[in-house]
FIKOLZA-1660 file (N, C-alpha, C; in steps of 0.1 Angstrom, whole numbers, plus 5000, padded with zeros to 4 digits):
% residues 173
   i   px   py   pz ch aa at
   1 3179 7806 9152  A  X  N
   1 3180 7800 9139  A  X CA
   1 3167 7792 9136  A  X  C
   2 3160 7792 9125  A  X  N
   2 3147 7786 9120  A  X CA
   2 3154 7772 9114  A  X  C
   3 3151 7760 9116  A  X  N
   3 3148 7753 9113  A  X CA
   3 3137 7748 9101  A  X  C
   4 3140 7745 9089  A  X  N
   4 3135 7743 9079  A  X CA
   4 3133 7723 9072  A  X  C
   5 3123 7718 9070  A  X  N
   5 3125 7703 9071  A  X CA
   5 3125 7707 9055  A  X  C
   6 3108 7700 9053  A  X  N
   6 3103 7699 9034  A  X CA
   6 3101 7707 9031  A  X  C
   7 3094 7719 9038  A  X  N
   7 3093 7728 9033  A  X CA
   7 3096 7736 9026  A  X  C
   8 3093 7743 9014  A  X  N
   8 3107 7752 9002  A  X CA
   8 3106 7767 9009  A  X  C
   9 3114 7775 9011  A  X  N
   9 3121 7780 9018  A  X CA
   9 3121 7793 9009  A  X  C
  10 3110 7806 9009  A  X  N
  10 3111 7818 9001  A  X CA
  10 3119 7830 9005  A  X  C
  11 3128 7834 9004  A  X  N
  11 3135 7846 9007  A  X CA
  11 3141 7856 8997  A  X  C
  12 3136 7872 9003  A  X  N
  12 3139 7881 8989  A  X CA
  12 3156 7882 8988  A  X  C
  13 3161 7872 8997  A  X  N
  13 3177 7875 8993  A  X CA
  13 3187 7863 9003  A  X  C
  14 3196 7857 9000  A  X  N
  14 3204 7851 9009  A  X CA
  14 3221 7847 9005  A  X  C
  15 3226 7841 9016  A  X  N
  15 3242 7834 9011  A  X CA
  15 3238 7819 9014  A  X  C
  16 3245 7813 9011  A  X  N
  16 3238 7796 9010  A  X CA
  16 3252 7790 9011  A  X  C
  17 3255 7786 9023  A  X  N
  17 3263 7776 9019  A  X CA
  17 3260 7755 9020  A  X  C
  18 3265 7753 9013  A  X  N
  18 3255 7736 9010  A  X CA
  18 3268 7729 9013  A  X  C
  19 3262 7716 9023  A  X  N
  19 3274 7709 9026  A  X CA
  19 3265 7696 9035  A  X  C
  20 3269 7685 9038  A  X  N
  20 3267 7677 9052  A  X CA
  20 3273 7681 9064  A  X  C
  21 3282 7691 9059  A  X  N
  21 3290 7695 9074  A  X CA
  21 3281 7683 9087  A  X  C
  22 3288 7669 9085  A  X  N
  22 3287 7665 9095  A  X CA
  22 3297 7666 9108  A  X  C
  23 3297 7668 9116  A  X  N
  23 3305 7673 9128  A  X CA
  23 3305 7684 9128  A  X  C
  24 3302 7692 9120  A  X  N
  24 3305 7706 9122  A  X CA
  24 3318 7709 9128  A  X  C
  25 3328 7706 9120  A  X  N
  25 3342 7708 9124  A  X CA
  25 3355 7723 9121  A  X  C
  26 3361 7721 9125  A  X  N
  26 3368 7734 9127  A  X CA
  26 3366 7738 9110  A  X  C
  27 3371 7729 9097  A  X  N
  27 3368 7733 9087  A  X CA
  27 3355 7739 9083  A  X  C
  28 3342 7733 9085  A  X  N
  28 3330 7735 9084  A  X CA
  28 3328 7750 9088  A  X  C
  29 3333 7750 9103  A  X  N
  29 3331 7761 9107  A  X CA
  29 3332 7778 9103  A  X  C
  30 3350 7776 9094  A  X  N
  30 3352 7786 9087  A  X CA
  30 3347 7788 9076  A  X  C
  31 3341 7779 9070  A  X  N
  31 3330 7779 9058  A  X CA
  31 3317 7790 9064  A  X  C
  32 3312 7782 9073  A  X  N
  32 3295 7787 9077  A  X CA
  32 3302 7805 9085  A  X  C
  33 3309 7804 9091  A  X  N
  33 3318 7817 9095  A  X CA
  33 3319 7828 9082  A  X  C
  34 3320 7826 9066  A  X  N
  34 3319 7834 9060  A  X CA
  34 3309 7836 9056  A  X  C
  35 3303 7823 9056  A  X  N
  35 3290 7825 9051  A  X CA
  35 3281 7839 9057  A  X  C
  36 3277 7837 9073  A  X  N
  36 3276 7843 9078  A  X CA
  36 3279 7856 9077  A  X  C
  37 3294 7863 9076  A  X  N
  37 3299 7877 9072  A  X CA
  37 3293 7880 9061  A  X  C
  38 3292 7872 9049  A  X  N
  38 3285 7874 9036  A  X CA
  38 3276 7881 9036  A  X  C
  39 3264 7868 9045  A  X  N
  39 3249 7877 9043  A  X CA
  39 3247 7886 9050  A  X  C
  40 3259 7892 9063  A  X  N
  40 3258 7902 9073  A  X CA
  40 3263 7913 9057  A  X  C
  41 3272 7913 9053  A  X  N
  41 3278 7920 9045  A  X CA
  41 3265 7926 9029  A  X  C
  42 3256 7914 9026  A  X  N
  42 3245 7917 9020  A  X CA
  42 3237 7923 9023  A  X  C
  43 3234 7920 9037  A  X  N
  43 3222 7926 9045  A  X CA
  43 3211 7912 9040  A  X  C
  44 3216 7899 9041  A  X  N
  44 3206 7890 9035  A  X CA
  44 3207 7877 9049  A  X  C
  45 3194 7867 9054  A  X  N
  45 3199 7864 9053  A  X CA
  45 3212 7849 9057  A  X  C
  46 3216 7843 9060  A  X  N
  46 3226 7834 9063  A  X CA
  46 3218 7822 9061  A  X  C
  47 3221 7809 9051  A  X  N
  47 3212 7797 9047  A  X CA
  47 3225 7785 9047  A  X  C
  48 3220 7778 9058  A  X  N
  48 3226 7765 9052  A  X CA
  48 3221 7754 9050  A  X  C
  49 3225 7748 9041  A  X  N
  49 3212 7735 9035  A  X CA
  49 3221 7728 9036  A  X  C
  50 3217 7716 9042  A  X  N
  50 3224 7705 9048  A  X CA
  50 3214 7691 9050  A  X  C
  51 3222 7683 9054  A  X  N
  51 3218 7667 9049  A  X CA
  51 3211 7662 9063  A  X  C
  52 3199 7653 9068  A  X  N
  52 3194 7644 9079  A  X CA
  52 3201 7637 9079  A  X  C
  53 3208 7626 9067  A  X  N
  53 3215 7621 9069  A  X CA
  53 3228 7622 9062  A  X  C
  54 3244 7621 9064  A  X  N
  54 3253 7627 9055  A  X CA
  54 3255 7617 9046  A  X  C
  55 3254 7623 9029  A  X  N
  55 3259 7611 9023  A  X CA
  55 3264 7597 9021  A  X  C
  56 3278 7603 9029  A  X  N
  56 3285 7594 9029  A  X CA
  56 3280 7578 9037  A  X  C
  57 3273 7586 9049  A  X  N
  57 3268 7576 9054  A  X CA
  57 3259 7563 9052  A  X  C
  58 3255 7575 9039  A  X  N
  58 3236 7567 9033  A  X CA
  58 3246 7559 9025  A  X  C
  59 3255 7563 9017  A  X  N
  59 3261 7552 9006  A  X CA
  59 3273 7543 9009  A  X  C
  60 3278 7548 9024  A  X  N
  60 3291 7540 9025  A  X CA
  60 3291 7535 9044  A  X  C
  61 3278 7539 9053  A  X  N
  61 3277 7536 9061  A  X CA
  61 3286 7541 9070  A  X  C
  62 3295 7552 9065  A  X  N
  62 3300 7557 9074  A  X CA
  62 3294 7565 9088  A  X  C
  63 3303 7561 9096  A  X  N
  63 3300 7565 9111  A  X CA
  63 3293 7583 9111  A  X  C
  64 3286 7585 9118  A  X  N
  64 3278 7600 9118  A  X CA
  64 3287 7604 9129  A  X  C
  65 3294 7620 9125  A  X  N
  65 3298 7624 9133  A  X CA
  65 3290 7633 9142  A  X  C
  66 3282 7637 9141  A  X  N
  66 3271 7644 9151  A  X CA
  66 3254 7642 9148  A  X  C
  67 3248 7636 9154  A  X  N
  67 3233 7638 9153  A  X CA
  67 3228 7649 9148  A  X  C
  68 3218 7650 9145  A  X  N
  68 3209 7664 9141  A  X CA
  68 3208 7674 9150  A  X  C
  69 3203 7669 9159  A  X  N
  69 3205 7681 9171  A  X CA
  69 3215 7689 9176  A  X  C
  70 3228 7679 9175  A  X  N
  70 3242 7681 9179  A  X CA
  70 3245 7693 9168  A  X  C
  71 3240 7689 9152  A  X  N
  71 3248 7698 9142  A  X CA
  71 3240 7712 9144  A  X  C
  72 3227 7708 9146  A  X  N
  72 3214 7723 9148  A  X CA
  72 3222 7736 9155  A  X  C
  73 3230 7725 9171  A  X  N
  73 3232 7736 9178  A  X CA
  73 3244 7745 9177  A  X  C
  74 3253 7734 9167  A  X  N
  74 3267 7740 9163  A  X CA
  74 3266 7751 9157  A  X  C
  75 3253 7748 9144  A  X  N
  75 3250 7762 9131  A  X CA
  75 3243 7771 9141  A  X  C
  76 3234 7768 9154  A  X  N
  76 3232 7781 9154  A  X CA
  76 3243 7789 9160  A  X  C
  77 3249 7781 9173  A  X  N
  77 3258 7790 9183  A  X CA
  77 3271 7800 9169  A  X  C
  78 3274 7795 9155  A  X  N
  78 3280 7800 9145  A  X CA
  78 3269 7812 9138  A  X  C
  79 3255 7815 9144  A  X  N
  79 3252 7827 9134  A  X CA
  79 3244 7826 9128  A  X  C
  80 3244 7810 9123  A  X  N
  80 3230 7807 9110  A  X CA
  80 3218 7816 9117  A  X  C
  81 3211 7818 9101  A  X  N
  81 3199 7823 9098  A  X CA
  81 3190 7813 9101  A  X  C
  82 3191 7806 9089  A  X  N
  82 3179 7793 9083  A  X CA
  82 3190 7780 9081  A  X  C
  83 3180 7768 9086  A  X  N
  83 3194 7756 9082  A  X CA
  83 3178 7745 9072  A  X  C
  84 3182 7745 9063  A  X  N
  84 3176 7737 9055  A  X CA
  84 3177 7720 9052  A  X  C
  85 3169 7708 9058  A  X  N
  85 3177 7700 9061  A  X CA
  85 3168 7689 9057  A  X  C
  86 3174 7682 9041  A  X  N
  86 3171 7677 9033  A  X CA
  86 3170 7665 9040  A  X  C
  87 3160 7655 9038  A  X  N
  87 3162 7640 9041  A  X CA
  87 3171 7632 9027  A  X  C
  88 3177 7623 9032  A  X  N
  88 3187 7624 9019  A  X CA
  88 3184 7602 9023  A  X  C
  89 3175 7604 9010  A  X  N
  89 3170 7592 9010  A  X CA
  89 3168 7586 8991  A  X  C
  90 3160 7577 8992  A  X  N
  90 3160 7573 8977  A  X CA
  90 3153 7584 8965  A  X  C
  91 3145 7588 8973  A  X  N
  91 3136 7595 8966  A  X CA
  91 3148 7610 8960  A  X  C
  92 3157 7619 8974  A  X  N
  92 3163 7628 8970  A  X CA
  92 3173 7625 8960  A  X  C
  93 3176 7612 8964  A  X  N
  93 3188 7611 8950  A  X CA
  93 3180 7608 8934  A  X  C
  94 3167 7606 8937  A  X  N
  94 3166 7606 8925  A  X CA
  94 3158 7621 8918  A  X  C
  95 3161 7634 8928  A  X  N
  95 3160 7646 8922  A  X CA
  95 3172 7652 8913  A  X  C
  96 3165 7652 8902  A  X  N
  96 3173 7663 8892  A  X CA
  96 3183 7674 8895  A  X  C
  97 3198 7678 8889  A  X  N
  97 3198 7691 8892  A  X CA
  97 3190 7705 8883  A  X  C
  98 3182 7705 8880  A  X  N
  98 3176 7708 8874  A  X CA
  98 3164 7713 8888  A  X  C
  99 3157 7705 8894  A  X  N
  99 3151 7705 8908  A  X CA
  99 3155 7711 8919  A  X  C
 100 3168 7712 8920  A  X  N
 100 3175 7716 8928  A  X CA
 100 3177 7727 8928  A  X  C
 101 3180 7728 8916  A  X  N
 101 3183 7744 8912  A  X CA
 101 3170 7753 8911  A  X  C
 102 3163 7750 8910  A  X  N
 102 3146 7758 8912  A  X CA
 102 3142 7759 8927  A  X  C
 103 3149 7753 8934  A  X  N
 103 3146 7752 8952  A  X CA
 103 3152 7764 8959  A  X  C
 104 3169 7767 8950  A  X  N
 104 3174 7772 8955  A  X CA
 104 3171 7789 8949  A  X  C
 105 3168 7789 8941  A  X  N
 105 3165 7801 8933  A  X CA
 105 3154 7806 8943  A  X  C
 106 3145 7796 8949  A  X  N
 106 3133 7806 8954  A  X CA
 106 3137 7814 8966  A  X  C
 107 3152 7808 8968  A  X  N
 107 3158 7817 8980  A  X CA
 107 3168 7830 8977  A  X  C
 108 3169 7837 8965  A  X  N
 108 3176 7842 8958  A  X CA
 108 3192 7845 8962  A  X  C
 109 3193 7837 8959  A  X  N
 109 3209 7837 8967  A  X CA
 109 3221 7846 8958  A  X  C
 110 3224 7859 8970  A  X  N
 110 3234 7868 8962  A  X CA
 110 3247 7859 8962  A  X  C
 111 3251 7849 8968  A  X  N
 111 3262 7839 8967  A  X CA
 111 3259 7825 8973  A  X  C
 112 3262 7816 8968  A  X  N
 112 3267 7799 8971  A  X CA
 112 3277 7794 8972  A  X  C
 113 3281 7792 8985  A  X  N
 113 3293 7787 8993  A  X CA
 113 3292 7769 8988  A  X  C
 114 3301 7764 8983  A  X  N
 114 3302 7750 8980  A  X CA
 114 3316 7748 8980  A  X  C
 115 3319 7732 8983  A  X  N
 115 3335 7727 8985  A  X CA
 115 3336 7726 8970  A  X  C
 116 3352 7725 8970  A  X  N
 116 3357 7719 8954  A  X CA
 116 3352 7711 8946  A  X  C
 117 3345 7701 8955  A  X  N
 117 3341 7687 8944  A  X CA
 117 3325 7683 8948  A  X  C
 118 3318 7697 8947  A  X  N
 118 3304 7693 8950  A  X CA
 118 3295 7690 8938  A  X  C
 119 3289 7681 8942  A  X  N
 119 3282 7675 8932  A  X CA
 119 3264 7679 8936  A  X  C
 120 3254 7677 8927  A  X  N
 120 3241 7672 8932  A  X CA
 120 3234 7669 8922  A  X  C
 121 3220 7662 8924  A  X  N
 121 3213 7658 8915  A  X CA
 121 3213 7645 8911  A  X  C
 122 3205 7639 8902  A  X  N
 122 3207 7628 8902  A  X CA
 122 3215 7622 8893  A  X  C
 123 3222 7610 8897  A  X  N
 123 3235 7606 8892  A  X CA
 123 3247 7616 8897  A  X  C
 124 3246 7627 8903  A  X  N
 124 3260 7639 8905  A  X CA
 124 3256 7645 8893  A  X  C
 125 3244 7647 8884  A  X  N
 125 3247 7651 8870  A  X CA
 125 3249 7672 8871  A  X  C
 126 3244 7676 8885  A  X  N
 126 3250 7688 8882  A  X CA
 126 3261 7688 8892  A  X  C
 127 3268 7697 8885  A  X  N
 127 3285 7701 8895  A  X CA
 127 3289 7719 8896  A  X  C
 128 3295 7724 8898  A  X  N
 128 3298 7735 8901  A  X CA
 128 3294 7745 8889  A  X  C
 129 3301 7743 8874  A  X  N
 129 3301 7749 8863  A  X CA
 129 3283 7753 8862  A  X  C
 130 3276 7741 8863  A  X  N
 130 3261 7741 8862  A  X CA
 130 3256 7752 8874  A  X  C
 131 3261 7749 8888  A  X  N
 131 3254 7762 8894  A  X CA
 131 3259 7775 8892  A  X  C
 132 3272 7774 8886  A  X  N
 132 3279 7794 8883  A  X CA
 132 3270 7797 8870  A  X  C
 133 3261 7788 8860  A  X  N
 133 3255 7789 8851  A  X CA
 133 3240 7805 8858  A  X  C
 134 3239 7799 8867  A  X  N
 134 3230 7801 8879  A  X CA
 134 3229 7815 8889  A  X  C
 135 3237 7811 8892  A  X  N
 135 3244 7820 8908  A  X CA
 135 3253 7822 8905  A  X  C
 136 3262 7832 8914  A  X  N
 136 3275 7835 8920  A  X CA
 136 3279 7824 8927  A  X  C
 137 3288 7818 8927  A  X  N
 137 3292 7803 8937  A  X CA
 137 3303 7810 8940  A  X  C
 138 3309 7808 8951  A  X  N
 138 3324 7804 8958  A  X CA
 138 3326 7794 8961  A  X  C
 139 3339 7788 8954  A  X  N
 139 3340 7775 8966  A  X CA
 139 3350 7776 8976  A  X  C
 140 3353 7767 8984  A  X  N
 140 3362 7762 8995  A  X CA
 140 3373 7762 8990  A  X  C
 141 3382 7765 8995  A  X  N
 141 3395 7755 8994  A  X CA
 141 3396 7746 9008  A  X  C
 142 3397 7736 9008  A  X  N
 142 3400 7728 9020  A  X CA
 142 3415 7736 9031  A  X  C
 143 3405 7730 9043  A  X  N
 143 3413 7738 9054  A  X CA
 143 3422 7731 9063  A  X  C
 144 3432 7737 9065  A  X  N
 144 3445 7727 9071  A  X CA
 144 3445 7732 9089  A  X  C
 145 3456 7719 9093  A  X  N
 145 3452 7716 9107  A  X CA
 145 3469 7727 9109  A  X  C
 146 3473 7732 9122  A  X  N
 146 3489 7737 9123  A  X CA
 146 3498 7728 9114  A  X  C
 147 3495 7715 9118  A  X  N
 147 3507 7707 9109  A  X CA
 147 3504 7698 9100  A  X  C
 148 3496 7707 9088  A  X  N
 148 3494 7710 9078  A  X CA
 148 3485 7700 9070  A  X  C
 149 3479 7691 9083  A  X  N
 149 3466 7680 9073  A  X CA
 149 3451 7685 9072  A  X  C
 150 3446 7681 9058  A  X  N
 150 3434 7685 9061  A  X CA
 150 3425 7684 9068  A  X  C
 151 3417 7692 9072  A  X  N
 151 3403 7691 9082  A  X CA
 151 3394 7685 9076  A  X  C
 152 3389 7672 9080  A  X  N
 152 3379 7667 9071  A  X CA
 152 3368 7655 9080  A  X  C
 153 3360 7653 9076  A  X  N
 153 3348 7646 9084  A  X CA
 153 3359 7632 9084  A  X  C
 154 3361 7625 9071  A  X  N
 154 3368 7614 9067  A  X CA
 154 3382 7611 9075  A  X  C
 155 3391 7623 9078  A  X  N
 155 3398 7622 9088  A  X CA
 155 3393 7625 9102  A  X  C
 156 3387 7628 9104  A  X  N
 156 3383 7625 9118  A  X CA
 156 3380 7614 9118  A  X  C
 157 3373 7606 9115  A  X  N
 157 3366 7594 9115  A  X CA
 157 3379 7585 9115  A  X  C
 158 3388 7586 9105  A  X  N
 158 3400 7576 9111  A  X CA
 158 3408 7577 9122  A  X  C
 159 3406 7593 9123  A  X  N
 159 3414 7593 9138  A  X CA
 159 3408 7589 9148  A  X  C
 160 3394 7585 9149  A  X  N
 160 3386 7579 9159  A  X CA
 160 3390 7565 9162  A  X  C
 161 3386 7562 9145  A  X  N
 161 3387 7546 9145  A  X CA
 161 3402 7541 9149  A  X  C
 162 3408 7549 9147  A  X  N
 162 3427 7544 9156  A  X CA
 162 3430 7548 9168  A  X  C
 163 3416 7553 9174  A  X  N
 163 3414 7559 9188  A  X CA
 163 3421 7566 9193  A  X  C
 164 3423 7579 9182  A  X  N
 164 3433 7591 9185  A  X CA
 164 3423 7604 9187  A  X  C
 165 3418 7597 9198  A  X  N
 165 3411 7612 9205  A  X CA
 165 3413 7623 9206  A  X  C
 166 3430 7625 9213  A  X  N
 166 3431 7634 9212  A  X CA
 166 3437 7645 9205  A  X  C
 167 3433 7637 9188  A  X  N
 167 3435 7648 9178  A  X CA
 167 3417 7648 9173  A  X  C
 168 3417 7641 9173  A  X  N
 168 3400 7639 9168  A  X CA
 168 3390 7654 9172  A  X  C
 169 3394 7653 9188  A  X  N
 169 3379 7661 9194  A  X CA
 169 3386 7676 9196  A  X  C
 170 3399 7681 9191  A  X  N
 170 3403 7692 9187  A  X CA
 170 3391 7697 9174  A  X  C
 171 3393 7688 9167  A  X  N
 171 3388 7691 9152  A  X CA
 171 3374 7694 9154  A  X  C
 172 3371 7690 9164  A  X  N
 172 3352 7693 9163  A  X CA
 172 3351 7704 9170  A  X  C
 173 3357 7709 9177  A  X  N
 173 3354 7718 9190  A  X CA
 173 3351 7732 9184  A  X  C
% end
């Protein structure tokens, strides 16, 4: 897997899925898992663009569920191609979707994998409708555990913080 920091990233074809997938967890996984089939299925290929630091963390100080390295090795041992990995700082939030969308075009993406409620740009001003303007998008539907809760970075993180390990480190594995 190539590693990609600032650099813009040219390819005659790809699948892109965009996420913090922090933890790289059992959900994430079946995300980057299609992704993967995708651009095997394109012949393009496999892109994930992902966060140095995850959102949530930069605005709400939430706990990081895996370091950079930790997440590097997750995406590759899943197949990634390229992992594109934005510093998500003051300056990124104050990129356009408009900017965004010109970044990703230089990677011609036959499809974009995104969750339900993805946002980007500045203020969140673009959202899903704005990239199908664009691309082919798919999104997620969120992924459930046997007994039927969602898989989510945010519930891991409470299951930590109530020190229920041993539902917690299921979900990452």
């Amino acid at each position: 897997m190539k590693i990609h920091h600032s650099e813009v990233l040219n390819l005659d074809g790809s699948v892109i899925a965009i996420g913090a997938f922090d933890g790289v967890h059992k959900g994430h996984q079946t995300v980057i898992q299609q992704m993967v089939e995708q651009g095997e299925l394109y012949d393009v290929p496999s892109v994930v663009y992902t966060f140095n630091q995850p959102p949530r963390a930069y605005f709400q100080g939430a706990h990081i569920l895996s370091n950079k390295q930790e997440k590097m090795n997750k995406l590759s041992m899943l197949g990634v191609d390229h992992t594109i990995v934005a510093t998500f700082n003051t300056e990124y939030l104050n990129r356009s979707a408009e900017s965004f969308i010109e970044e990703l075009v230089k990677m011609n993406p036959r499809q974009i994998i995104v969750g339900e409620d993805f946002r980007f740009g500045y203020k969140r001003a673009g959202d899903i409708e704005l990239l199908r303007q664009h691309f082919h998008v798919h999104t997620i539907s969120p992924v459930f555990c046997l007994n039927g809760e969602r898989i989510s970075s945010t519930r891991i993180r409470e299951l930590i913080m109530e020190g229920k390990m041993d539902e917690a480190i299921p979900l990452l594995a």
